[in-house]
Each structure stands twice: as structure tokens, then as C-alpha cells.
PDBQT receptor file of N, H, CA, C and O in Angstrom, charges set to zero:
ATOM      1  N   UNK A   1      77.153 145.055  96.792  1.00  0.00    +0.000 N 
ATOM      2  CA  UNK A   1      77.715 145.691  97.958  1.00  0.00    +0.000 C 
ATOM      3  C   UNK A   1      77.123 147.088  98.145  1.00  0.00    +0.000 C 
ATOM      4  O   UNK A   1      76.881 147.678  99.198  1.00  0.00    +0.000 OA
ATOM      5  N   UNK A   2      76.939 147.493  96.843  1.00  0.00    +0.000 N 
ATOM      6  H   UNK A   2      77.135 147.014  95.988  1.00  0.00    +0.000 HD
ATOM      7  CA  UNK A   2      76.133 149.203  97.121  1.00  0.00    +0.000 C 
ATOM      8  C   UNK A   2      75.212 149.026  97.536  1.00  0.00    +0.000 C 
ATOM      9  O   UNK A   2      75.085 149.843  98.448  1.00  0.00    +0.000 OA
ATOM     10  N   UNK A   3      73.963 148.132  97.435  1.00  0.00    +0.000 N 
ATOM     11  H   UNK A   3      74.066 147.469  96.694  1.00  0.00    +0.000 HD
ATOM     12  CA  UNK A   3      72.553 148.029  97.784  1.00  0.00    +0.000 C 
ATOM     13  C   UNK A   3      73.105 147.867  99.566  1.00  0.00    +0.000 C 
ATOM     14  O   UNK A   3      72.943 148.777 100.379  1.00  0.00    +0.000 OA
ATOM     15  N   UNK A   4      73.557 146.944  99.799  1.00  0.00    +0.000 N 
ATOM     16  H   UNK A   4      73.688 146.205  99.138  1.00  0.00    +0.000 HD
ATOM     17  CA  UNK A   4      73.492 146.911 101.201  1.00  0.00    +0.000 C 
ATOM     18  C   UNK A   4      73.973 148.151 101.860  1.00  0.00    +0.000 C 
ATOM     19  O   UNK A   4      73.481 148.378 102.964  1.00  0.00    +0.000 OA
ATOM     20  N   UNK A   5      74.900 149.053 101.365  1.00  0.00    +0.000 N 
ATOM     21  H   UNK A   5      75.301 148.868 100.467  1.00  0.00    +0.000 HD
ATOM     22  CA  UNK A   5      75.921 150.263 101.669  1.00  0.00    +0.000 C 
ATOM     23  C   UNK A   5      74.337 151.318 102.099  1.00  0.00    +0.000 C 
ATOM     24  O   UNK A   5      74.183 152.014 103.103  1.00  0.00    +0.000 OA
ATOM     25  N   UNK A   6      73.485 151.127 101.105  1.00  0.00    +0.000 N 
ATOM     26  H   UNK A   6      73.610 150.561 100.290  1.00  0.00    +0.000 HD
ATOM     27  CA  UNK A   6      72.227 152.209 100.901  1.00  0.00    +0.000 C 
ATOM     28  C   UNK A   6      71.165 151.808 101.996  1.00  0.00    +0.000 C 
ATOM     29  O   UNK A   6      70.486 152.605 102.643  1.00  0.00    +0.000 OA
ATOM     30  N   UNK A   7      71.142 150.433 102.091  1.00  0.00    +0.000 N 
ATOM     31  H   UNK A   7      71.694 149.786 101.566  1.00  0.00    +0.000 HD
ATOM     32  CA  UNK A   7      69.971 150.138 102.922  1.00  0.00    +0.000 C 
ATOM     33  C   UNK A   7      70.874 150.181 104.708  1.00  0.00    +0.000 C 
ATOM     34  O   UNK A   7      70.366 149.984 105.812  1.00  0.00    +0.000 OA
ATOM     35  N   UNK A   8      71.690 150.369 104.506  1.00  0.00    +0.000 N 
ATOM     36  H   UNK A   8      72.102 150.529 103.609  1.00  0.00    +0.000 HD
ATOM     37  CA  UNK A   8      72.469 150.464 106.226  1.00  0.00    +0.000 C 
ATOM     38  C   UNK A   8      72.486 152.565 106.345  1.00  0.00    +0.000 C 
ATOM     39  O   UNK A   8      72.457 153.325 107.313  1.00  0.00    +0.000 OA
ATOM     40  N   UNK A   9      72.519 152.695 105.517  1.00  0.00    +0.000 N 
ATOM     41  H   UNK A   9      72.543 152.078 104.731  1.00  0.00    +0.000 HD
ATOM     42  CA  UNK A   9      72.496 154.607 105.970  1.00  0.00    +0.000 C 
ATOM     43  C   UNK A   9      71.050 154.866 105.511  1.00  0.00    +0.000 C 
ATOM     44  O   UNK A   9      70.758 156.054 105.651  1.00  0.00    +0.000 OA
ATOM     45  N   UNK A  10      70.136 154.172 105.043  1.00  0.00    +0.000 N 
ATOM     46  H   UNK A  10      70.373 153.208 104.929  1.00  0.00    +0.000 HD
ATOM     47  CA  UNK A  10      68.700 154.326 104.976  1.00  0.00    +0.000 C 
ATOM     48  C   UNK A  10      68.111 153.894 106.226  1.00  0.00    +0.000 C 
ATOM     49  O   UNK A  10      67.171 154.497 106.742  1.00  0.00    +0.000 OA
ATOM     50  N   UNK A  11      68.945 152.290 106.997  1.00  0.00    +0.000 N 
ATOM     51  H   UNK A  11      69.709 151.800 106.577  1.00  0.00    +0.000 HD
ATOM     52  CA  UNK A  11      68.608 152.363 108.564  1.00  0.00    +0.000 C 
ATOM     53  C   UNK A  11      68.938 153.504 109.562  1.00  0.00    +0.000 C 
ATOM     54  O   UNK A  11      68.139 153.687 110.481  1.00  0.00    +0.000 OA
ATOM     55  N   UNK A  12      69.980 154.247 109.473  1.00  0.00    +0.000 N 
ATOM     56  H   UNK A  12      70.628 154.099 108.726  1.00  0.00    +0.000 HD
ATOM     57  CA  UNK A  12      70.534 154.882 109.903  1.00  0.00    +0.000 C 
ATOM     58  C   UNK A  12      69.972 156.275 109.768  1.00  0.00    +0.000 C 
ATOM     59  O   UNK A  12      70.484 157.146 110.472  1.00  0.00    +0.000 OA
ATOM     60  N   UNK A  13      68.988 156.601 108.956  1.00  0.00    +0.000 N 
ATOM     61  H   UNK A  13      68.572 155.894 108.383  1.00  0.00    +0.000 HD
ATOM     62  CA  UNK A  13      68.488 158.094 108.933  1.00  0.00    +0.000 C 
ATOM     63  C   UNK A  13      66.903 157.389 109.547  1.00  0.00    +0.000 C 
ATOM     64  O   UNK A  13      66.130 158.139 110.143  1.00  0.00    +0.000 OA
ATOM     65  N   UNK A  14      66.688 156.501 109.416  1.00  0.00    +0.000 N 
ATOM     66  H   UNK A  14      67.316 155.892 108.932  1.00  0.00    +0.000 HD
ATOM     67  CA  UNK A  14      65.239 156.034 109.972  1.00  0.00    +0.000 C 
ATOM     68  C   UNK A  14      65.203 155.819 111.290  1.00  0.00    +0.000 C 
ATOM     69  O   UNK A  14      64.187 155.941 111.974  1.00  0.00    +0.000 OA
ATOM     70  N   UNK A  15      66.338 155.480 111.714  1.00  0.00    +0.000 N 
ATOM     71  H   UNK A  15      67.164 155.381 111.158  1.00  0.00    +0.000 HD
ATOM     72  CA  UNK A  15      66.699 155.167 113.442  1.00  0.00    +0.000 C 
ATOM     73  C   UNK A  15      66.673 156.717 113.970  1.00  0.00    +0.000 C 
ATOM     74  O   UNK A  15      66.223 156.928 115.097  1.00  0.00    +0.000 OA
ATOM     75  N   UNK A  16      67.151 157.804 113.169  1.00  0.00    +0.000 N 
ATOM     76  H   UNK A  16      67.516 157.632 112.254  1.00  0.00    +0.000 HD
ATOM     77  CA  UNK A  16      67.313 158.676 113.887  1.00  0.00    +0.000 C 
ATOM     78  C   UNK A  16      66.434 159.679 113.773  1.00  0.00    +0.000 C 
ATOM     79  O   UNK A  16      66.729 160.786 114.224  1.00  0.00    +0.000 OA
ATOM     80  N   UNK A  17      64.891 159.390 112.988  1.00  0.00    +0.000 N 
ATOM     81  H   UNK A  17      64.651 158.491 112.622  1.00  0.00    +0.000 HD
ATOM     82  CA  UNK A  17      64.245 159.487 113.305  1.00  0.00    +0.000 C 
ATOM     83  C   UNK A  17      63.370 159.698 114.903  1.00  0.00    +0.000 C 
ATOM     84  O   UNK A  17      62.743 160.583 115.485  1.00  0.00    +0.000 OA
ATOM     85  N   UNK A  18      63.742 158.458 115.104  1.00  0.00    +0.000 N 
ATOM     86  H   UNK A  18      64.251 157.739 114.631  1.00  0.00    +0.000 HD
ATOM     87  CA  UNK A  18      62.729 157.496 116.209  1.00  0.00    +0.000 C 
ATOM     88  C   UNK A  18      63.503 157.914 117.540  1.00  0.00    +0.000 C 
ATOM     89  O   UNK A  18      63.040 158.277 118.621  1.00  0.00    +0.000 OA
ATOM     90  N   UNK A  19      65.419 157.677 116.943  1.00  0.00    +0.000 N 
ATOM     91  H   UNK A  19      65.795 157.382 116.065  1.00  0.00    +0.000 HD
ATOM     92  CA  UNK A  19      65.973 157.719 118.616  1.00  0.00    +0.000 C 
ATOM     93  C   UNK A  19      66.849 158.598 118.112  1.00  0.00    +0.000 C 
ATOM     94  O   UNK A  19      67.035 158.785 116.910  1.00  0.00    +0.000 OA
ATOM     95  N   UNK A  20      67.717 159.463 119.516  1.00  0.00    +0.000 N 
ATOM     96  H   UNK A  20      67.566 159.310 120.493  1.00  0.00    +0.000 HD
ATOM     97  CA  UNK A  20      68.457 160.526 119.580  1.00  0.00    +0.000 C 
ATOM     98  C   UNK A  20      69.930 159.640 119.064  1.00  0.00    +0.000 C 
ATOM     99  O   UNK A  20      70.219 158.473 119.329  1.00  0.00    +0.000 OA
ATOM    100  N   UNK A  21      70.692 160.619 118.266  1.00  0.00    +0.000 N 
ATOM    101  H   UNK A  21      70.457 161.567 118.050  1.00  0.00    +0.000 HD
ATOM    102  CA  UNK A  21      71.894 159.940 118.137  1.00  0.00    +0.000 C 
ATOM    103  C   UNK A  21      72.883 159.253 118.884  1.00  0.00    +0.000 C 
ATOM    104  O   UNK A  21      73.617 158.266 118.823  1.00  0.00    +0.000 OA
ATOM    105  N   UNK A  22      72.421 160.716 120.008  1.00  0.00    +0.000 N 
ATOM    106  H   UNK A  22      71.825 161.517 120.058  1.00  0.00    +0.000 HD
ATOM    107  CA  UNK A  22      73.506 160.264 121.415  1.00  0.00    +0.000 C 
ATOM    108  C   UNK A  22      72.828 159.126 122.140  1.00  0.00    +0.000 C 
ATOM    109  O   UNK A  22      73.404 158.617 123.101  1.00  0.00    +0.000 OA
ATOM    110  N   UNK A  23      72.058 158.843 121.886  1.00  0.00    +0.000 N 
ATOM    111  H   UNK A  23      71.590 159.257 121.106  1.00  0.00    +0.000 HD
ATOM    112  CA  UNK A  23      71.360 157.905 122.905  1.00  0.00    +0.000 C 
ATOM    113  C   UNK A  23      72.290 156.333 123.197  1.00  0.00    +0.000 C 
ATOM    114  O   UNK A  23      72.604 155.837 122.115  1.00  0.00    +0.000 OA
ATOM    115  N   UNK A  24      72.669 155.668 124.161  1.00  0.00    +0.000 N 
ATOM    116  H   UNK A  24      72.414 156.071 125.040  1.00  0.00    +0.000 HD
ATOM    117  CA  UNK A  24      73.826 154.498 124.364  1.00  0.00    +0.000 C 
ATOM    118  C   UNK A  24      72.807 153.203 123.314  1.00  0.00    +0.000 C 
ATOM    119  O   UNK A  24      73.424 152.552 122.471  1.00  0.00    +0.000 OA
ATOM    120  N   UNK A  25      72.196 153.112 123.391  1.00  0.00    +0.000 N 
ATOM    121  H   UNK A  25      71.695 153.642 124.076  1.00  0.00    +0.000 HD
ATOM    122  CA  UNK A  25      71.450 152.146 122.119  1.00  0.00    +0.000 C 
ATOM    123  C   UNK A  25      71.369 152.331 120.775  1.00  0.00    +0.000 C 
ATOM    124  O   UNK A  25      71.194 151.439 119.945  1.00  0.00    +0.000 OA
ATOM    125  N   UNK A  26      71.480 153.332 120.594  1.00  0.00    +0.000 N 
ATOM    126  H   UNK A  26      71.622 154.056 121.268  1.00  0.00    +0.000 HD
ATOM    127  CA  UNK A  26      71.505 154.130 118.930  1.00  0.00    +0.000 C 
ATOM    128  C   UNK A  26      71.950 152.793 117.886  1.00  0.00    +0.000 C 
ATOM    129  O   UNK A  26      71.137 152.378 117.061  1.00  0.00    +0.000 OA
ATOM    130  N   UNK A  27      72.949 152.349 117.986  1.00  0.00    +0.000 N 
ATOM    131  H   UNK A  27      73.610 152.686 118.656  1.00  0.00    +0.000 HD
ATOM    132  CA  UNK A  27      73.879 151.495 117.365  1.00  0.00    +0.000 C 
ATOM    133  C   UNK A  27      73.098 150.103 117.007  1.00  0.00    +0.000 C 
ATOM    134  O   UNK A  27      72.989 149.401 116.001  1.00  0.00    +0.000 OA
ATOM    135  N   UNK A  28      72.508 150.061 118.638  1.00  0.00    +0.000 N 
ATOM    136  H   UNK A  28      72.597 150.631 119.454  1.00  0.00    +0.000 HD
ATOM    137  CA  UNK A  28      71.649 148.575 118.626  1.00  0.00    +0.000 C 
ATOM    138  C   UNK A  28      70.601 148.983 117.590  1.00  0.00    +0.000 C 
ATOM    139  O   UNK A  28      70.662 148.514 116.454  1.00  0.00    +0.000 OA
ATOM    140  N   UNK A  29      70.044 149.482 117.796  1.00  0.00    +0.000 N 
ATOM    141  H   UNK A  29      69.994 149.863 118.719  1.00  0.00    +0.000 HD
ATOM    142  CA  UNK A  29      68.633 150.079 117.100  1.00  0.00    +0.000 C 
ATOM    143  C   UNK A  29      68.664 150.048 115.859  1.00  0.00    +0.000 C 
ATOM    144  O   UNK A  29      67.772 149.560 115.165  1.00  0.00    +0.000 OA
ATOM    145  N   UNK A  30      70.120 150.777 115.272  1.00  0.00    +0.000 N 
ATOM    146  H   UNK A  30      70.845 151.173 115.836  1.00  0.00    +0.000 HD
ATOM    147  CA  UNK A  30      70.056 151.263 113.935  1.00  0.00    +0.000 C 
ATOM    148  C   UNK A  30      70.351 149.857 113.294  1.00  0.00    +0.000 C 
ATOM    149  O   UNK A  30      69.939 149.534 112.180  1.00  0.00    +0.000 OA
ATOM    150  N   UNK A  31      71.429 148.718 114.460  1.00  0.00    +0.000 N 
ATOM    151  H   UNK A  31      71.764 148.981 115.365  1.00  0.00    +0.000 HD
ATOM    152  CA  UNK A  31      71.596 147.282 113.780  1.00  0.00    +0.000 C 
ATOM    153  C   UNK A  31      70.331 146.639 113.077  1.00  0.00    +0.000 C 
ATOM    154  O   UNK A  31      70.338 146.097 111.972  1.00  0.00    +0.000 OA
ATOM    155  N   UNK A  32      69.190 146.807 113.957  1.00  0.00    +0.000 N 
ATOM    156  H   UNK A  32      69.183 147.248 114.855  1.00  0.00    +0.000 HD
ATOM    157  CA  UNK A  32      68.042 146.122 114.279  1.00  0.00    +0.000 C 
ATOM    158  C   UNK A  32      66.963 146.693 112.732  1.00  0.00    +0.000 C 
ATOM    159  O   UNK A  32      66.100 145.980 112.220  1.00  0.00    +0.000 OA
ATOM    160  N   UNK A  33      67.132 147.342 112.515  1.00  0.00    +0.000 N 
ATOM    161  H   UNK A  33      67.833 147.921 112.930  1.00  0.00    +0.000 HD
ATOM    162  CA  UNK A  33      66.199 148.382 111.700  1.00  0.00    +0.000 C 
ATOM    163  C   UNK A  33      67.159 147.923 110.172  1.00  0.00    +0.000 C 
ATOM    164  O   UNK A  33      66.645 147.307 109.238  1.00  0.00    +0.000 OA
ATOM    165  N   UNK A  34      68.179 148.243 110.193  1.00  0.00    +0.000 N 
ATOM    166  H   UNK A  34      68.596 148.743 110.951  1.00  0.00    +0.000 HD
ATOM    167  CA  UNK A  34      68.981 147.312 109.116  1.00  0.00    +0.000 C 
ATOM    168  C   UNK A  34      68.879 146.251 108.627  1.00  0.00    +0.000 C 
ATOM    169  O   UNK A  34      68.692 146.194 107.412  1.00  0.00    +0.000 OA
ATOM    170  N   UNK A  35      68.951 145.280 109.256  1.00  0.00    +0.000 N 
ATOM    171  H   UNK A  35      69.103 145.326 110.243  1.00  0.00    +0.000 HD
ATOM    172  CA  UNK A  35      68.008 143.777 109.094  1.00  0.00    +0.000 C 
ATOM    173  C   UNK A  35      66.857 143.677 108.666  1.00  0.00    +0.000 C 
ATOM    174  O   UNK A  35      66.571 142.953 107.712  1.00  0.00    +0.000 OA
ATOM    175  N   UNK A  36      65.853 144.532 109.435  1.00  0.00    +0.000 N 
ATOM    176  H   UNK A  36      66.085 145.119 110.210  1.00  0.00    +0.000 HD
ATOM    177  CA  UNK A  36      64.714 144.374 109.219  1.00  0.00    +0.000 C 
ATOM    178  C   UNK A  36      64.470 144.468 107.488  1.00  0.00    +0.000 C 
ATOM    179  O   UNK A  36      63.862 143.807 106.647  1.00  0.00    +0.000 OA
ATOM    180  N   UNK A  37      65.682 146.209 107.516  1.00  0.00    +0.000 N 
ATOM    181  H   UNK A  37      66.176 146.747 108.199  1.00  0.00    +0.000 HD
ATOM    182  CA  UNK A  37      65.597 146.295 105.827  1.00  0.00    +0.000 C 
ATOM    183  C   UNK A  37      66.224 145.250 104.777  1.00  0.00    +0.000 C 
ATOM    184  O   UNK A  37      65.870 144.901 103.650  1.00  0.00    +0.000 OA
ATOM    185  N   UNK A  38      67.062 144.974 105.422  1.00  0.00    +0.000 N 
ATOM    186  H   UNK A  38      67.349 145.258 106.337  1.00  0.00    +0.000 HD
ATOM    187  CA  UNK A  38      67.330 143.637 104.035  1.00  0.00    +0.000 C 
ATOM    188  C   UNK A  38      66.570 142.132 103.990  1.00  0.00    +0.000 C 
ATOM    189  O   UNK A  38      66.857 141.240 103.192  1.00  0.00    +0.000 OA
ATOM    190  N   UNK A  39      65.758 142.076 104.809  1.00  0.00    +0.000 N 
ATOM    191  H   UNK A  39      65.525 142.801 105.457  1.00  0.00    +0.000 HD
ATOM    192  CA  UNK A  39      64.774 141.266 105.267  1.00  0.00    +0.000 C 
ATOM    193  C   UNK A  39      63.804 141.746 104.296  1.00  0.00    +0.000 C 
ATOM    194  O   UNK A  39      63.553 140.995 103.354  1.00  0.00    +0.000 OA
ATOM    195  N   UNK A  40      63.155 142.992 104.374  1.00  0.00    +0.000 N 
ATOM    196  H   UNK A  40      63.360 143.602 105.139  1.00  0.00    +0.000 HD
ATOM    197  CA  UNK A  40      62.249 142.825 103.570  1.00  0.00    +0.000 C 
ATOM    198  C   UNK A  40      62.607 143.224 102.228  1.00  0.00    +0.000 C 
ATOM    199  O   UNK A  40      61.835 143.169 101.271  1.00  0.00    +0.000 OA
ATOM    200  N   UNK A  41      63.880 143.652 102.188  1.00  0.00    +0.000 N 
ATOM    201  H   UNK A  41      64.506 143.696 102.966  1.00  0.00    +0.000 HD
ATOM    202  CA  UNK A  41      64.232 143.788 100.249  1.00  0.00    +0.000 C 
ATOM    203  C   UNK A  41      64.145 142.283  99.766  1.00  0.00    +0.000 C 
ATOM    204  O   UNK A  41      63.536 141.860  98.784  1.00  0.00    +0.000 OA
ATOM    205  N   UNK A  42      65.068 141.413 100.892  1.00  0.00    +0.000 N 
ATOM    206  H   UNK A  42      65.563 141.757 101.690  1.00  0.00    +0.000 HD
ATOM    207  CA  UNK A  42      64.538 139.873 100.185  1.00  0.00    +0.000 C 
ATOM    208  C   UNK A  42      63.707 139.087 100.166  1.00  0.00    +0.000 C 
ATOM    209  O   UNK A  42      63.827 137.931  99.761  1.00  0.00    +0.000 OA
ATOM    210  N   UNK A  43      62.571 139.682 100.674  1.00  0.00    +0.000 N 
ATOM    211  H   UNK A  43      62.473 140.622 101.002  1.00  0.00    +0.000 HD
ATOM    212  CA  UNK A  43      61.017 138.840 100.595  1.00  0.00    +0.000 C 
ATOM    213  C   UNK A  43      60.265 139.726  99.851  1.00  0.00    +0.000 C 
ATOM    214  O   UNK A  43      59.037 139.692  99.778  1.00  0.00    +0.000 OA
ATOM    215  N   UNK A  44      61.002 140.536  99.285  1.00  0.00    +0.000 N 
ATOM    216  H   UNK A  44      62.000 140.563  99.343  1.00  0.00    +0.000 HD
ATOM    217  CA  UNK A  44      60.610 141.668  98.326  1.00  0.00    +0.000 C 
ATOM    218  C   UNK A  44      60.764 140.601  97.118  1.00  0.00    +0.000 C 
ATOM    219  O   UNK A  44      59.986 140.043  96.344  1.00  0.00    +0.000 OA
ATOM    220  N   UNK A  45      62.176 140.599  97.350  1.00  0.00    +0.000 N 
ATOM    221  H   UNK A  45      62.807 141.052  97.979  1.00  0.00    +0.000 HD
ATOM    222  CA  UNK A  45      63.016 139.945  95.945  1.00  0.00    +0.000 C 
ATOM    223  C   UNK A  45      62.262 138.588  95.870  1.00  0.00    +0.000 C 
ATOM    224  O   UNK A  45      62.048 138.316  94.689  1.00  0.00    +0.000 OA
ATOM    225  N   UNK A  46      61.983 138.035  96.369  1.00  0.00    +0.000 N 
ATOM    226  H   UNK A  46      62.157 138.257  97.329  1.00  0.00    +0.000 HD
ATOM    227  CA  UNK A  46      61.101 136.656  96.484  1.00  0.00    +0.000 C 
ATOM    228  C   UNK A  46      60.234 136.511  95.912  1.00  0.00    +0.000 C 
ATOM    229  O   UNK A  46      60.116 135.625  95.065  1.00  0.00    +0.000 OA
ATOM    230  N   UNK A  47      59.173 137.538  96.279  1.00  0.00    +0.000 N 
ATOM    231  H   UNK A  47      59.269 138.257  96.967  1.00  0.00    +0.000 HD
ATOM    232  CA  UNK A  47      57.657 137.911  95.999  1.00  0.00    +0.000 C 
ATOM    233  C   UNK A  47      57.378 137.981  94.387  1.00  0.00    +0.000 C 
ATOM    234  O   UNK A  47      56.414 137.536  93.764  1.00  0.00    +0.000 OA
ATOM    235  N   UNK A  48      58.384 138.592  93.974  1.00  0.00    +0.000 N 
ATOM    236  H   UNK A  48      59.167 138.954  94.481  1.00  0.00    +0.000 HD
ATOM    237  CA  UNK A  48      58.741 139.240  93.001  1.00  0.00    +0.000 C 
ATOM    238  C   UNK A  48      59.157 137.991  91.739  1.00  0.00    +0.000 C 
ATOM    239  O   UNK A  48      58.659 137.981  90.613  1.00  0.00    +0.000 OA
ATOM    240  N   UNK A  49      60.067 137.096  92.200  1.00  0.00    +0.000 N 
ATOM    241  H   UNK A  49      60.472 137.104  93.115  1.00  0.00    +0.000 HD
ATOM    242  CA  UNK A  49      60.783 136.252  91.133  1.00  0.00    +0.000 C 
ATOM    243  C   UNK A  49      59.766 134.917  91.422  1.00  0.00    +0.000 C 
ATOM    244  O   UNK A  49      59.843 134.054  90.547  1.00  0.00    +0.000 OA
ATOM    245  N   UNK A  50      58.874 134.655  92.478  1.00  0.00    +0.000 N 
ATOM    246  H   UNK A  50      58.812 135.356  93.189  1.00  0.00    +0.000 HD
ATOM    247  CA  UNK A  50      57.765 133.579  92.547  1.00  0.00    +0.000 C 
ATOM    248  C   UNK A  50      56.292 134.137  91.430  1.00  0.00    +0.000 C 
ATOM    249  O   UNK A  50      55.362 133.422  91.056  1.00  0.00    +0.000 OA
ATOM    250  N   UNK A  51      56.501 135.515  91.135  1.00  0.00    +0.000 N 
ATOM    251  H   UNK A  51      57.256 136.096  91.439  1.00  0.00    +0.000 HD
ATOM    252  CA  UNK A  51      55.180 135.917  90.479  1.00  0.00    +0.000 C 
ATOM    253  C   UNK A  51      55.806 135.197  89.407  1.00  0.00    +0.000 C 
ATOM    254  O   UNK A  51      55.483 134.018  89.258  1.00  0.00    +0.000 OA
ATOM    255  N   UNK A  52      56.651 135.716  88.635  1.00  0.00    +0.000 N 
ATOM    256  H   UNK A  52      56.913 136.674  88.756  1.00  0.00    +0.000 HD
ATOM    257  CA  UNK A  52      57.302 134.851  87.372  1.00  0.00    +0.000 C 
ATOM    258  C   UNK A  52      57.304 133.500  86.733  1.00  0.00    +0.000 C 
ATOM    259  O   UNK A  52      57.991 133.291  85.733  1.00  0.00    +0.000 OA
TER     260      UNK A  52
């Protein structure tokens, strides 16, 4: 539950990067960028336990 807790406020400082906080999409964006990150932690995690 912590890993995901880290990778959703790691989307969340990377979104706000890119877009303004106030912006009416912010939310969508930061959803979108979230996914992406646990997407690639688990083709991370994949990559990783197929070398094995």
C-alpha cells in the first residue's frame, strides 16, 4: 500500500511540473501519469523476475 501511496504523490509532483495546479484537468492528468507509473514499476517488476 506504501509503494502505491509514493508512486501517486511522485505522479503528483511530476504533473505539476508540466501543468498548473489550478488548472480544471490537473486531477485528470495527475490520474493519467499515475498509471503510467505503476505500469511501468510492473513491467519493471516483470523484466526483472523473467531475467531470473
Amino acid at each position: 500500500m506504501w509503494l502505491a501511496r509514493v508512486l501517486l504523490v511522485a505522479a503528483g509532483a511530476i504533473t505539476a511540473l508540466f501543468v498548473a495546479r489550478d488548472a480544471p484537468n490537473f486531477q485528470v492528468i495527475e490520474g493519467m501519469v499515475g498509471i503510467a507509473l505503476i505500469a511501468a514499476v510492473v513491467v519493471a517488476l516483470a523484466l526483472l523476475h523473467r531475467r531470473r
